[in-house]
C-alpha positions in Angstrom: -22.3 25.4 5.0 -19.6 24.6 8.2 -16.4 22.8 7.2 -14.7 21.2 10.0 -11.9 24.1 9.2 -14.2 26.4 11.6 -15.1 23.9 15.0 -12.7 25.3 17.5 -11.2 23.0 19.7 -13.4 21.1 21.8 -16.2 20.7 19.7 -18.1 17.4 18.3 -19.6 17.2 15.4 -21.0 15.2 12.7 -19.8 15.0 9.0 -22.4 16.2 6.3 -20.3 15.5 3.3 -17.0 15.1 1.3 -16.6 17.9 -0.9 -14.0 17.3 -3.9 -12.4 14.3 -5.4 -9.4 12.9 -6.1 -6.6 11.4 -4.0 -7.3 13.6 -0.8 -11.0 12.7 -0.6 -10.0 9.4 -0.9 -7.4 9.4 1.3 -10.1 11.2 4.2 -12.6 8.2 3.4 -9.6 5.7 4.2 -8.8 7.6 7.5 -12.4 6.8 8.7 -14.2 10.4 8.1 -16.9 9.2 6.1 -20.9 10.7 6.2 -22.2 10.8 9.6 -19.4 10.0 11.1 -18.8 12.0 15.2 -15.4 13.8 14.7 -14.3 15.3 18.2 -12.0 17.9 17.6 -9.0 18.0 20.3 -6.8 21.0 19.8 -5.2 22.7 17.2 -1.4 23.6 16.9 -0.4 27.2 18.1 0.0 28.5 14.2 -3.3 26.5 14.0 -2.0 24.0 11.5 -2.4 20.6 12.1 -5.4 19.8 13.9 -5.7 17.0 16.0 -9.3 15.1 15.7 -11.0 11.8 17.4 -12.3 9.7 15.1 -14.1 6.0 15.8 -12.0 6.1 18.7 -8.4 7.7 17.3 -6.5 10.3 17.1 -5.7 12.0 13.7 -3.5 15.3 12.9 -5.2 16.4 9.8 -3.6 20.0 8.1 -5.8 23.0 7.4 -6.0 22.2 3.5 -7.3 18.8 4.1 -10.4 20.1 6.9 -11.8 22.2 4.7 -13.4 19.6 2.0 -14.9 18.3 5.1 -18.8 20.1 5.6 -20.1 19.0 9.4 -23.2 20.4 11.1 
């Protein structure tokens, strides 16, 4: 299993699945980062929280804590 935690900057890749529940899964699936969805990951802050993703054609800063629910291939 890869969580979108470990793609390094400049990387695309597709989402597998949501892992846990509650308000910040839901609040993932309203940003747009929903199963087999491209996520194009831009760069990621020098302390390497937030990261800044491309999603259907935006950008998103997204923190560490949040990535990690996220399993891509």
């Amino acid at each position: 299993m890869r969580t979108l935690k470990e793609v390094k900057p400049g990387e695309t890749v597709r989402v597998v699945k949501l892992h846990g529940a509650g308000p910040v899964r839901k609040r993932i699936m309203d940003m747009g980062i929903t199963r087999d969805t491209e996520i194009f990951v831009r760069k990621a802050a020098p302390l390497g929280d937030p990261v800044e993703v491309q999603v259907r054609g935006y950008e998103l800063s997204l923190r560490k804590a949040d990535i990690d629910i996220i399993e891509v291939q």
